[in-house]
PDB file with one MODEL, atoms N, CA, C and O in Angstrom:
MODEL        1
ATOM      1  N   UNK A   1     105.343  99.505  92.703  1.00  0.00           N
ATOM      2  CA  UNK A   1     106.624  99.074  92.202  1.00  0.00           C
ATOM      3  C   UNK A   1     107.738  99.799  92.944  1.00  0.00           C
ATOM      4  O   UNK A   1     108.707  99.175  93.377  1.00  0.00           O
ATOM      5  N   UNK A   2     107.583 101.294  93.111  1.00  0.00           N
ATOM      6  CA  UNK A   2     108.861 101.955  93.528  1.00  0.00           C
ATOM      7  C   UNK A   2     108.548 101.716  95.131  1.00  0.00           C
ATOM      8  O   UNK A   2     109.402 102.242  95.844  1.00  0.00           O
ATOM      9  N   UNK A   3     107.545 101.061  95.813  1.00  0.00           N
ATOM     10  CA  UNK A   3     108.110 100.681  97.632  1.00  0.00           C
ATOM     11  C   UNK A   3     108.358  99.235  97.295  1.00  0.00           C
ATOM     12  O   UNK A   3     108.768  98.944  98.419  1.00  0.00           O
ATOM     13  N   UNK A   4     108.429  98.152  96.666  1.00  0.00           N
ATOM     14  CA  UNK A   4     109.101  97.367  96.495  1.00  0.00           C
ATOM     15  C   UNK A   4     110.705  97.465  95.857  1.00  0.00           C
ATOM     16  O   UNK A   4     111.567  96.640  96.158  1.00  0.00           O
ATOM     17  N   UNK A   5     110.883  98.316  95.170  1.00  0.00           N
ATOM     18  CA  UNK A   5     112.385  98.604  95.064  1.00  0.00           C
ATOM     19  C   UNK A   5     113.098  98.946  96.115  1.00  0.00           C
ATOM     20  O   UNK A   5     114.280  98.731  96.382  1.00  0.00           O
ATOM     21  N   UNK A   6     111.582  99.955  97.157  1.00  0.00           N
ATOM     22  CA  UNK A   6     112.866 100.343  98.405  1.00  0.00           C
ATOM     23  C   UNK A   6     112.781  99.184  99.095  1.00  0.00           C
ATOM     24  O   UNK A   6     113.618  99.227  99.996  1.00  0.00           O
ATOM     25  N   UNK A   7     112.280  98.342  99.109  1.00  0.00           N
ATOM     26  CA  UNK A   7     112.100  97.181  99.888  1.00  0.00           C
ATOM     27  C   UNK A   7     113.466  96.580  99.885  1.00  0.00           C
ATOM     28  O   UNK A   7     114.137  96.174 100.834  1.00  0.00           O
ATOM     29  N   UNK A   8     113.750  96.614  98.507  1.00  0.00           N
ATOM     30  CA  UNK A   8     114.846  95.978  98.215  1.00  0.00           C
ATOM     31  C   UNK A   8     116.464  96.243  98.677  1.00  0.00           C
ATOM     32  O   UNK A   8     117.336  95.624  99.289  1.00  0.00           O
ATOM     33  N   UNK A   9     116.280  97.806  97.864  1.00  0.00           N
ATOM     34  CA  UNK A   9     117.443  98.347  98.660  1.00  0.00           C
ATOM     35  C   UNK A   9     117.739  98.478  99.483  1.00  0.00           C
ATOM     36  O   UNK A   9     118.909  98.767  99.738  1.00  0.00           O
ATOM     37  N   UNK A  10     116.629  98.301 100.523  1.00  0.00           N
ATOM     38  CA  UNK A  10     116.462  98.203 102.355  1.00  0.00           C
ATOM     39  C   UNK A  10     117.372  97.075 102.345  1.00  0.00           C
ATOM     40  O   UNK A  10     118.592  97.227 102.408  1.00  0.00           O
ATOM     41  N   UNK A  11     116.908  96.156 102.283  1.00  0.00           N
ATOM     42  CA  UNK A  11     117.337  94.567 102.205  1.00  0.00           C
ATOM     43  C   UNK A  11     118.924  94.253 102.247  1.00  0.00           C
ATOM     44  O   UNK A  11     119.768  93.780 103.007  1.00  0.00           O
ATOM     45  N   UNK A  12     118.765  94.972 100.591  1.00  0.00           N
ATOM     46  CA  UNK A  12     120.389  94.661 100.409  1.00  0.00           C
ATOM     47  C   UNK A  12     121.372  96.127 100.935  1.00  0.00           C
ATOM     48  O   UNK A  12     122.464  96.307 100.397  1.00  0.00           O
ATOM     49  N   UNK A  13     121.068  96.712 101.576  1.00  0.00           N
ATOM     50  CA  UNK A  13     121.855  98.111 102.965  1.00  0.00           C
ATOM     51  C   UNK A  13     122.308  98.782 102.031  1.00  0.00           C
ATOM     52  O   UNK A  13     123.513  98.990 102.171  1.00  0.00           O
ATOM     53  N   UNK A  14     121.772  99.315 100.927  1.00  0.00           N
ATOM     54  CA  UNK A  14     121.972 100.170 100.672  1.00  0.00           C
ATOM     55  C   UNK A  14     121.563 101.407 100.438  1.00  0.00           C
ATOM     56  O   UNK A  14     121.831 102.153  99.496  1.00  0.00           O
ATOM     57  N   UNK A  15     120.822 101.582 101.466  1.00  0.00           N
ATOM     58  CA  UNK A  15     119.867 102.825 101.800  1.00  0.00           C
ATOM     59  C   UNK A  15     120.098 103.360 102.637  1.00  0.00           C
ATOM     60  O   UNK A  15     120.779 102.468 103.142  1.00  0.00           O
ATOM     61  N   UNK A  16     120.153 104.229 103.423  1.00  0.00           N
ATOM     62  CA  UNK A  16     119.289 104.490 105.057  1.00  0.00           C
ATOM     63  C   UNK A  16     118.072 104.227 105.691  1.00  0.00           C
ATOM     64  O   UNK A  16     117.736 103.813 106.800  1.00  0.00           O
ATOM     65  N   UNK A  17     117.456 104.619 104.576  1.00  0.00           N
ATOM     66  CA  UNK A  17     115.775 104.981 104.433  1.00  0.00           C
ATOM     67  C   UNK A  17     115.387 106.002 105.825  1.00  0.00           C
ATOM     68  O   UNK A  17     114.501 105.640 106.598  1.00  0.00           O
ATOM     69  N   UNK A  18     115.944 106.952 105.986  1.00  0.00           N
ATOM     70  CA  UNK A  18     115.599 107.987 107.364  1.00  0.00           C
ATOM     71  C   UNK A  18     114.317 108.833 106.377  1.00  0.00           C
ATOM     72  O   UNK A  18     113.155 109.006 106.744  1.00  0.00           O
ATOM     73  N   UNK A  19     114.989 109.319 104.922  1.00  0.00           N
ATOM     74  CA  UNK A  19     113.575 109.977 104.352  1.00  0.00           C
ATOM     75  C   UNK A  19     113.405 109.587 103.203  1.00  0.00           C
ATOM     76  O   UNK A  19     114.358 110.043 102.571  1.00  0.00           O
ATOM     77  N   UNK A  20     112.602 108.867 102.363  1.00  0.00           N
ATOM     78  CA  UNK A  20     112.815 108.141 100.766  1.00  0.00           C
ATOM     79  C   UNK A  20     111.619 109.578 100.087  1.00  0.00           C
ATOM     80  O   UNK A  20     110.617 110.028 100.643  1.00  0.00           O
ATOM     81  N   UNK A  21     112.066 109.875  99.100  1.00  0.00           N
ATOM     82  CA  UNK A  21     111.168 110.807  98.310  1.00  0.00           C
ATOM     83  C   UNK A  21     111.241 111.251  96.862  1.00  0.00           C
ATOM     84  O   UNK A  21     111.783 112.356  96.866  1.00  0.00           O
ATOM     85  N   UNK A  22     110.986 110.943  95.825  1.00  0.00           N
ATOM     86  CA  UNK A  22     111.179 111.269  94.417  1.00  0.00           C
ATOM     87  C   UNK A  22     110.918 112.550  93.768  1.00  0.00           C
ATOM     88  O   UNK A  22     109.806 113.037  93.972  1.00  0.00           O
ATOM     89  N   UNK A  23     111.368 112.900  93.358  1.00  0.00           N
ATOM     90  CA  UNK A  23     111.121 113.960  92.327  1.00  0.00           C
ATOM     91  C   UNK A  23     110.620 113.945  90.942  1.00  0.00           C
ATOM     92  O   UNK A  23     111.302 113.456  90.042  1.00  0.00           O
ATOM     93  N   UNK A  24     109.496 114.444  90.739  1.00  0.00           N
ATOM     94  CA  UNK A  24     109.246 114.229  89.459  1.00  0.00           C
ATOM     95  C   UNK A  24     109.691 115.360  87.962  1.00  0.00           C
ATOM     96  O   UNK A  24     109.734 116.589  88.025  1.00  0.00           O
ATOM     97  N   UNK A  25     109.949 114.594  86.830  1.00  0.00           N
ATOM     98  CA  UNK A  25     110.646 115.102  85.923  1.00  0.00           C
ATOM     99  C   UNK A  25     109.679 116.330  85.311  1.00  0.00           C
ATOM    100  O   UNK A  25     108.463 116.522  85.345  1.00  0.00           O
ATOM    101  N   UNK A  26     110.930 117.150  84.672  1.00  0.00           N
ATOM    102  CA  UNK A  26     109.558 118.187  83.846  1.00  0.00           C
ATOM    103  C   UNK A  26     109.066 119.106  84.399  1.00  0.00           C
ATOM    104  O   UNK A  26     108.372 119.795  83.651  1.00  0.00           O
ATOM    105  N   UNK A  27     109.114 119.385  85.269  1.00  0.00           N
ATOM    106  CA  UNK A  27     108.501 120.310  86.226  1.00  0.00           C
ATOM    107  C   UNK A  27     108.636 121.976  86.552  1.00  0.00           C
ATOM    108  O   UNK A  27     109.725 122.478  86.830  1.00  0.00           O
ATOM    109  N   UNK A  28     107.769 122.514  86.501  1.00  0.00           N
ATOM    110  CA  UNK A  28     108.064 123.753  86.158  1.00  0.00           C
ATOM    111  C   UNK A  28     108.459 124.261  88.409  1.00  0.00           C
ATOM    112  O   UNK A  28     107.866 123.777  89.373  1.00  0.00           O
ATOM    113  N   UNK A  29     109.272 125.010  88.419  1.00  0.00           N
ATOM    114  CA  UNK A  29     110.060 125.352  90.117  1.00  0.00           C
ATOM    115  C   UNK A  29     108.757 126.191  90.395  1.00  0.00           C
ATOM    116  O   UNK A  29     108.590 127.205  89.717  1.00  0.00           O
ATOM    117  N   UNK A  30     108.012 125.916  91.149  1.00  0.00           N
ATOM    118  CA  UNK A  30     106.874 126.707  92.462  1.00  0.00           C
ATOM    119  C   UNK A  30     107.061 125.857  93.731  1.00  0.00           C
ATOM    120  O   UNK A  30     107.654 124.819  94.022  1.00  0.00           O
ATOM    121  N   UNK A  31     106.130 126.949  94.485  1.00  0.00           N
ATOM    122  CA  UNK A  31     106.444 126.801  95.831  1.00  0.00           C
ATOM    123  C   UNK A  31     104.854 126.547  96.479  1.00  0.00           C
ATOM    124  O   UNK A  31     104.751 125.937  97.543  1.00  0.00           O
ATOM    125  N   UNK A  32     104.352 126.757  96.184  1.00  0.00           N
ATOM    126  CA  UNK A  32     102.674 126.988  96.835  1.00  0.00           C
ATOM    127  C   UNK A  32     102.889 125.804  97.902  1.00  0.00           C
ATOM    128  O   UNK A  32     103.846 125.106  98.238  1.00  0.00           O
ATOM    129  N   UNK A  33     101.313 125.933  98.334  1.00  0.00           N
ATOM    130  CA  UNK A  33     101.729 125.581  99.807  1.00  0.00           C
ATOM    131  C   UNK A  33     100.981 123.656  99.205  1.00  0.00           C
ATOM    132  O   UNK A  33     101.167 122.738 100.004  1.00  0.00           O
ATOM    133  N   UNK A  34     100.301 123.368  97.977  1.00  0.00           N
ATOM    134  CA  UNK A  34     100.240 122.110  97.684  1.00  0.00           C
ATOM    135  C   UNK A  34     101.482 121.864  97.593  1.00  0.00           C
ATOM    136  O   UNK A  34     101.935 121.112  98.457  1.00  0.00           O
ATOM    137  N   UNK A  35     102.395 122.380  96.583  1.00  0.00           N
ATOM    138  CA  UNK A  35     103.545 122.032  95.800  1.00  0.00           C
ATOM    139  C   UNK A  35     104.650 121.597  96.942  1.00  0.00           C
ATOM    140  O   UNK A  35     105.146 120.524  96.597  1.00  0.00           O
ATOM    141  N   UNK A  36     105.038 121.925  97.813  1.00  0.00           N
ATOM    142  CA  UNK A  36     106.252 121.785  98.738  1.00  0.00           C
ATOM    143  C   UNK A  36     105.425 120.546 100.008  1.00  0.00           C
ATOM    144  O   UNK A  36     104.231 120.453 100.296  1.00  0.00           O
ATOM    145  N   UNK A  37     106.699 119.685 100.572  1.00  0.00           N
ATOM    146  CA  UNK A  37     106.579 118.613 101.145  1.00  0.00           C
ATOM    147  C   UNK A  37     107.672 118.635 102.560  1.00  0.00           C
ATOM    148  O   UNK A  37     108.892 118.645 102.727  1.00  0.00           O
ATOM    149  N   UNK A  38     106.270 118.637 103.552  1.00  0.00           N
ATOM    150  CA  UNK A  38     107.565 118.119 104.714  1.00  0.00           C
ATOM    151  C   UNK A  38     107.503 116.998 105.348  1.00  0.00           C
ATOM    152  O   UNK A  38     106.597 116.209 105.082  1.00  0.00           O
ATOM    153  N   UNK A  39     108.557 116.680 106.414  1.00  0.00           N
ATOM    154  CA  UNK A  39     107.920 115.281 106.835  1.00  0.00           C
ATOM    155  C   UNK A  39     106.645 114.709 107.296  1.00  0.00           C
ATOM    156  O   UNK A  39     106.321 113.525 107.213  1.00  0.00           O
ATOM    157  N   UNK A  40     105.950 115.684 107.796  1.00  0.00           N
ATOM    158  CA  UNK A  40     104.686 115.095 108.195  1.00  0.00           C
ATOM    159  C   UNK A  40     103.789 115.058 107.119  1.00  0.00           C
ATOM    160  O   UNK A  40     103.048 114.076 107.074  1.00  0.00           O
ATOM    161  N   UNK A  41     103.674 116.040 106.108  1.00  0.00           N
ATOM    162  CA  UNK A  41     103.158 115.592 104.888  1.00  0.00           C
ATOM    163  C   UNK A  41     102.959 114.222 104.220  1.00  0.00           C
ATOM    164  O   UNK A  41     101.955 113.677 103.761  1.00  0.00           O
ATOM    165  N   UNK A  42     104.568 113.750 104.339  1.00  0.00           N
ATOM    166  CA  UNK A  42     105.015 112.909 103.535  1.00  0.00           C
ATOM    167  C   UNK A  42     104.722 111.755 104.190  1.00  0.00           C
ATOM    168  O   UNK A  42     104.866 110.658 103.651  1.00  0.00           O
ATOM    169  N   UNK A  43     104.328 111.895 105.294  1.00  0.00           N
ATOM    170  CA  UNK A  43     103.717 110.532 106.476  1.00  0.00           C
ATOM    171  C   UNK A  43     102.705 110.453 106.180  1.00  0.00           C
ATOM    172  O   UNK A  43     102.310 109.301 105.999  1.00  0.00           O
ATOM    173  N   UNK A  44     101.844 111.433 105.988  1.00  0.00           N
ATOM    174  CA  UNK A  44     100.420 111.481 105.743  1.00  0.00           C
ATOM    175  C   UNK A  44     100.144 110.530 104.274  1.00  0.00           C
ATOM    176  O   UNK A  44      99.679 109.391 104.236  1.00  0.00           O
ATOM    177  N   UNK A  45     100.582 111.377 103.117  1.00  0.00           N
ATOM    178  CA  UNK A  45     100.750 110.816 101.932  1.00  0.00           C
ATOM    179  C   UNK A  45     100.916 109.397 101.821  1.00  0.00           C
ATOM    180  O   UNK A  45     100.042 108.601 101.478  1.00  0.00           O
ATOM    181  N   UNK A  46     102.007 109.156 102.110  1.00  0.00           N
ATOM    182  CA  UNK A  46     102.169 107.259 102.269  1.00  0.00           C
ATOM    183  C   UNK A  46     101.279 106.692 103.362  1.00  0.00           C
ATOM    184  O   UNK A  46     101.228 105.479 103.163  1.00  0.00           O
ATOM    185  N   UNK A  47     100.628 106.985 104.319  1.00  0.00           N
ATOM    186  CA  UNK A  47      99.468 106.123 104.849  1.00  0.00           C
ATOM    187  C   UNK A  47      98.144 106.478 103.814  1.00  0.00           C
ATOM    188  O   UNK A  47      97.509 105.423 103.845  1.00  0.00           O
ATOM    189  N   UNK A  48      97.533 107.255 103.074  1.00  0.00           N
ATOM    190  CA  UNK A  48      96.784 107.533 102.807  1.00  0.00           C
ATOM    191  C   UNK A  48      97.089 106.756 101.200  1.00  0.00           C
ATOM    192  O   UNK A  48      96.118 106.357 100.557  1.00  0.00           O
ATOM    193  N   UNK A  49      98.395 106.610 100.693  1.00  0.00           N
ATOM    194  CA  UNK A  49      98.908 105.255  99.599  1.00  0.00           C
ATOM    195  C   UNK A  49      98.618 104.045  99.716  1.00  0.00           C
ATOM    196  O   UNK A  49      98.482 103.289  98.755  1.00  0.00           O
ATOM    197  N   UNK A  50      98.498 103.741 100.839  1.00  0.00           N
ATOM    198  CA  UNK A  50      98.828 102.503 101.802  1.00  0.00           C
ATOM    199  C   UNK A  50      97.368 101.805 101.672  1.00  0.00           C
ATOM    200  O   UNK A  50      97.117 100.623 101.435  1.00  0.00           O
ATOM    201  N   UNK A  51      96.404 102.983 101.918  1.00  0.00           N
ATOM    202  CA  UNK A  51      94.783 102.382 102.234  1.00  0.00           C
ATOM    203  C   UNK A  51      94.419 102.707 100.778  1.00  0.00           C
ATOM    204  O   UNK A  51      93.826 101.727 100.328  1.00  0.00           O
ATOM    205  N   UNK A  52      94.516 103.591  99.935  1.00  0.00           N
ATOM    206  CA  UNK A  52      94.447 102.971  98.667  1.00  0.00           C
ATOM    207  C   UNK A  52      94.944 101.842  97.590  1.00  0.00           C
ATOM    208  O   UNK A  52      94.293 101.380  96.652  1.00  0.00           O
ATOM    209  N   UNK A  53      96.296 101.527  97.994  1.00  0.00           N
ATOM    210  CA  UNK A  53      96.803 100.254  97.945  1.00  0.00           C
ATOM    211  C   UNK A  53      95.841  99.081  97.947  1.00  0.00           C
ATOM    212  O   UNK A  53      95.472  98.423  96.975  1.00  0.00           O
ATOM    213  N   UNK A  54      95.424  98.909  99.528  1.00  0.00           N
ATOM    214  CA  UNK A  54      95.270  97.986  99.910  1.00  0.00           C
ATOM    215  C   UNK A  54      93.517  97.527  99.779  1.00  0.00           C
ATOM    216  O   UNK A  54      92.996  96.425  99.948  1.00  0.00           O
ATOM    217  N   UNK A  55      92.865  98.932  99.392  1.00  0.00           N
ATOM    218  CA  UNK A  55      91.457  98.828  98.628  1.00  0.00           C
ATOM    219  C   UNK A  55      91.714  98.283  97.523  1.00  0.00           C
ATOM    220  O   UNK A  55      91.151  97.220  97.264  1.00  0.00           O
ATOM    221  N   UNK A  56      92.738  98.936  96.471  1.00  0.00           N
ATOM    222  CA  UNK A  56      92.530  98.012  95.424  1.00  0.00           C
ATOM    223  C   UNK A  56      93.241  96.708  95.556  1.00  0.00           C
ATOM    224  O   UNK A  56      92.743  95.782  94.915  1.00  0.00           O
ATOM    225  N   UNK A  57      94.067  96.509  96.103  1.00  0.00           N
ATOM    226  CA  UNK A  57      93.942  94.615  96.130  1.00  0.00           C
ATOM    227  C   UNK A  57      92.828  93.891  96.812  1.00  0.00           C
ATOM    228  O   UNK A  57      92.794  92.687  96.558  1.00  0.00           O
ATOM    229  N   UNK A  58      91.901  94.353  97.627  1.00  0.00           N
ATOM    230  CA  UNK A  58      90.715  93.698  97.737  1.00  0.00           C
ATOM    231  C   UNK A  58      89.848  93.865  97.144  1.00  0.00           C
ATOM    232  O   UNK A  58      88.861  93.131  97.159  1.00  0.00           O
ATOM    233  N   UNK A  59      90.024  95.222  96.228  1.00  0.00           N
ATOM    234  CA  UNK A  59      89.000  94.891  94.891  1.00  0.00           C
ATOM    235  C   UNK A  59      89.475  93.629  93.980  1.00  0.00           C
ATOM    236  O   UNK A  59      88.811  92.665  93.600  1.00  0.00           O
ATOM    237  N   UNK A  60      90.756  93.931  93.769  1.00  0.00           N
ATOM    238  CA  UNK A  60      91.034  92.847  93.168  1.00  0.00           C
ATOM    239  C   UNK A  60      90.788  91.120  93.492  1.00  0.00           C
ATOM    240  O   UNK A  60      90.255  90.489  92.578  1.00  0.00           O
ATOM    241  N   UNK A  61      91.106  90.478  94.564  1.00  0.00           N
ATOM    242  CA  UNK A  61      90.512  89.609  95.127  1.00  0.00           C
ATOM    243  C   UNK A  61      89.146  89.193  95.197  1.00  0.00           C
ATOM    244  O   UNK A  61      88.642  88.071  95.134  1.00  0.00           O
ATOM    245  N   UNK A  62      88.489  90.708  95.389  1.00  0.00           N
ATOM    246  CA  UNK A  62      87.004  90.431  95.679  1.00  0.00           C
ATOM    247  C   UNK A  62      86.508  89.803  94.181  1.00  0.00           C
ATOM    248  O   UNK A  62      85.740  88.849  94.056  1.00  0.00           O
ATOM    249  N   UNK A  63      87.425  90.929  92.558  1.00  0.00           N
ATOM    250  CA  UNK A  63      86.871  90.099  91.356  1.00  0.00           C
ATOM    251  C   UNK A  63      87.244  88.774  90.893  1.00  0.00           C
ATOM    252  O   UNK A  63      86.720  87.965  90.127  1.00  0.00           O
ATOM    253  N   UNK A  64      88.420  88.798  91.661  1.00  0.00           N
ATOM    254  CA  UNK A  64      89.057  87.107  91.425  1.00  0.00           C
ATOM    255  C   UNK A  64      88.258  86.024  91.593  1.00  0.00           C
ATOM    256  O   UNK A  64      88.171  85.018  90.890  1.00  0.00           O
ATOM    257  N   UNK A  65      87.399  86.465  93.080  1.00  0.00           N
ATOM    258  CA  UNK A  65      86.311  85.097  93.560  1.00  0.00           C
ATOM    259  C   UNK A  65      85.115  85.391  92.504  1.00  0.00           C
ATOM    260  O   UNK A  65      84.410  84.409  92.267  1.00  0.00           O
ATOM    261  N   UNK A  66      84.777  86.608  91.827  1.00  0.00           N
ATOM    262  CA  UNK A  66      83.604  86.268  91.212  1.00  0.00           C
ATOM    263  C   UNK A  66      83.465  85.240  89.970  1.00  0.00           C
ATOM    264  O   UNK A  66      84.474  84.888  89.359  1.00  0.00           O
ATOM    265  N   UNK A  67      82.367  84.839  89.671  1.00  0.00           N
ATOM    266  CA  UNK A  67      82.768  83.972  88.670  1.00  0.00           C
ATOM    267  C   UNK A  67      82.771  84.356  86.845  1.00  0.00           C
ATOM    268  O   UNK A  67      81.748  84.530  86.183  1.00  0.00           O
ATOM    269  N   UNK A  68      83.704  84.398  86.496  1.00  0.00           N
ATOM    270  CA  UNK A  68      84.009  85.122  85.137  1.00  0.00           C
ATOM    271  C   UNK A  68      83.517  83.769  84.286  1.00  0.00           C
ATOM    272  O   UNK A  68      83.804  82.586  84.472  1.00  0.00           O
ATOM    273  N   UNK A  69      82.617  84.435  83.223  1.00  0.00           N
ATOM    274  CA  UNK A  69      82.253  83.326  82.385  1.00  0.00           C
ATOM    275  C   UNK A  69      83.250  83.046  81.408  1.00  0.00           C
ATOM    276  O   UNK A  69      83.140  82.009  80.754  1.00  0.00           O
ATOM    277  N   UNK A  70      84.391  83.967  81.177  1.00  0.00           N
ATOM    278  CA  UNK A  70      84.741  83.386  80.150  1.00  0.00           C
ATOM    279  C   UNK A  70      85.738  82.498  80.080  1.00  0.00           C
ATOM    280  O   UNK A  70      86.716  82.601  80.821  1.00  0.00           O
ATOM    281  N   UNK A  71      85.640  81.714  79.362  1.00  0.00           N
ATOM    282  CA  UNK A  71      86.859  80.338  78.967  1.00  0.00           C
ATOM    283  C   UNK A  71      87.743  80.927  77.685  1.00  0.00           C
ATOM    284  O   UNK A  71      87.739  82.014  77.108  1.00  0.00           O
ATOM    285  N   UNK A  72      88.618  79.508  77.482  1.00  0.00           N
ATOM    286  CA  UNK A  72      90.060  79.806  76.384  1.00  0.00           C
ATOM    287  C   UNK A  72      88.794  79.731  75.227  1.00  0.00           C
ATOM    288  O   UNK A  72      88.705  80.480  74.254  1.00  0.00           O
ATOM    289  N   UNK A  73      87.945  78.756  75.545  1.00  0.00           N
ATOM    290  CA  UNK A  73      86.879  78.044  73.809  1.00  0.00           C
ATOM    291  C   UNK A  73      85.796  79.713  73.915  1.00  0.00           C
ATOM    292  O   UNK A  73      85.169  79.760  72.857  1.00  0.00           O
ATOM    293  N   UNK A  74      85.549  80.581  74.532  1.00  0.00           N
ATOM    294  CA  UNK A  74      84.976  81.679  74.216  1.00  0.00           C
ATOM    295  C   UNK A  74      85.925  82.568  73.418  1.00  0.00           C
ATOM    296  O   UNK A  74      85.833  83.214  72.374  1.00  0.00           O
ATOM    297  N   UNK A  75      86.736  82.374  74.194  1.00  0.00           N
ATOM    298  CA  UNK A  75      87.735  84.023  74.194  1.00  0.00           C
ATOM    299  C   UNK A  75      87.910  84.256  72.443  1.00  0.00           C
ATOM    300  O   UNK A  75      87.782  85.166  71.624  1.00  0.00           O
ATOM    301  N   UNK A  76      88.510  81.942  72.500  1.00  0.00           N
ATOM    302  CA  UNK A  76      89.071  81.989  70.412  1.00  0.00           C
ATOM    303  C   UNK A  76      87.968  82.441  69.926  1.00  0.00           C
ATOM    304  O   UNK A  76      88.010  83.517  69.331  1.00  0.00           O
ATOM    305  N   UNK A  77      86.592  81.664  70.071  1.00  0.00           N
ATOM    306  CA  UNK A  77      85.242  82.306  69.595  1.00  0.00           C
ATOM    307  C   UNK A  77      85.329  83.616  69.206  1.00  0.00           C
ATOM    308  O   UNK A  77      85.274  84.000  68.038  1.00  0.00           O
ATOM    309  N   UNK A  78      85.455  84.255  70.102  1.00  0.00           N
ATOM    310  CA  UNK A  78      85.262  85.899  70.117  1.00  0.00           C
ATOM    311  C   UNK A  78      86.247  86.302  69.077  1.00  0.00           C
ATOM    312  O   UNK A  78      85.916  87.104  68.205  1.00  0.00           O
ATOM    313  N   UNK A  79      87.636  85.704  69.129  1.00  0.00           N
ATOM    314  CA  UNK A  79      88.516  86.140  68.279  1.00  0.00           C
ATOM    315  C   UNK A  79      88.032  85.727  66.741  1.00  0.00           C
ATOM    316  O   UNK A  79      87.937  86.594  65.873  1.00  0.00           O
ATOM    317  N   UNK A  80      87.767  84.484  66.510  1.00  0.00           N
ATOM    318  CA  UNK A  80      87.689  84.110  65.000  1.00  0.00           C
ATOM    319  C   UNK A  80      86.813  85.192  64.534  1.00  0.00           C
ATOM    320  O   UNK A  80      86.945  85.853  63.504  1.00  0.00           O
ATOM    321  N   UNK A  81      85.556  85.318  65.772  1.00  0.00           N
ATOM    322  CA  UNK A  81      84.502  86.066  64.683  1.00  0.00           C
ATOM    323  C   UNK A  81      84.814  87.576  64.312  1.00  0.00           C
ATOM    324  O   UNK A  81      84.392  88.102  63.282  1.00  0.00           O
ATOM    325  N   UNK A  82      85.997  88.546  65.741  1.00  0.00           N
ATOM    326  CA  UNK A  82      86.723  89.806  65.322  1.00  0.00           C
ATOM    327  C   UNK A  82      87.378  89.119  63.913  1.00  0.00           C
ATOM    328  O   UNK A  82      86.469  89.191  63.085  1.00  0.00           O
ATOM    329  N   UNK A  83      88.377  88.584  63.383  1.00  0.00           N
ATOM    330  CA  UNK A  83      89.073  87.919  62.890  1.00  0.00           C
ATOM    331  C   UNK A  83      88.362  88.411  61.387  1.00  0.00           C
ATOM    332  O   UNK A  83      88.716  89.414  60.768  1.00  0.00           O
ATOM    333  N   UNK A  84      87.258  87.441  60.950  1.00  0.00           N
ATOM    334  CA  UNK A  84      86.149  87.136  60.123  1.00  0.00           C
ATOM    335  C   UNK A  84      85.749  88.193  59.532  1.00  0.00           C
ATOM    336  O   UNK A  84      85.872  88.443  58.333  1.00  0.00           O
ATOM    337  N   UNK A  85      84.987  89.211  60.802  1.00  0.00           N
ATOM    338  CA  UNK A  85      84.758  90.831  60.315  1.00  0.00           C
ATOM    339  C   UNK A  85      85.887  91.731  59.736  1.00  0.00           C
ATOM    340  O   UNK A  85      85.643  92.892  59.406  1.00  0.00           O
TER     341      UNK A  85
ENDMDL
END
């Protein structure tokens, strides 16, 4: 959702986009050497987003083609008889 927003703001110029990076709320201030981010980090990070991304939409696809037994006349089935109990 949030690289389609920058997508957006790309779009409509109101960005730069030279470095996009969020901060998350709540957070207690350290420094360790996980905790802090530089640019090459942050290159790394978003390609390594990118191929998890893009695994799960071919998981997803891959379950789309399988064939799901269930229909609308199961699903009510299933419901009346939760329903019933």
């Amino acid at each position: 959702m949030f690289k389609l927003f920058v997508s957006f703001l790309k779009d409509a110029d109101l960005i730069g986009c030279e470095i996009i990076a969020i901060d998350g709320t709540k957070s207690r201030a350290h420094n360790s050497r996980k905790a802090n981010f530089n640019k090459k980090k942050i290159e790394r990070y978003l390609v390594y987003i990118e191929e998890r991304t893009q695994e799960y939409l071919a998981e997803l696809a891959k379950n789309d083609l399988q064939d799901n037994s269930f229909t609308i006349s199961t699903i009510t089935e299933k419901n009346r008889a939760i329903k019933k109990k």
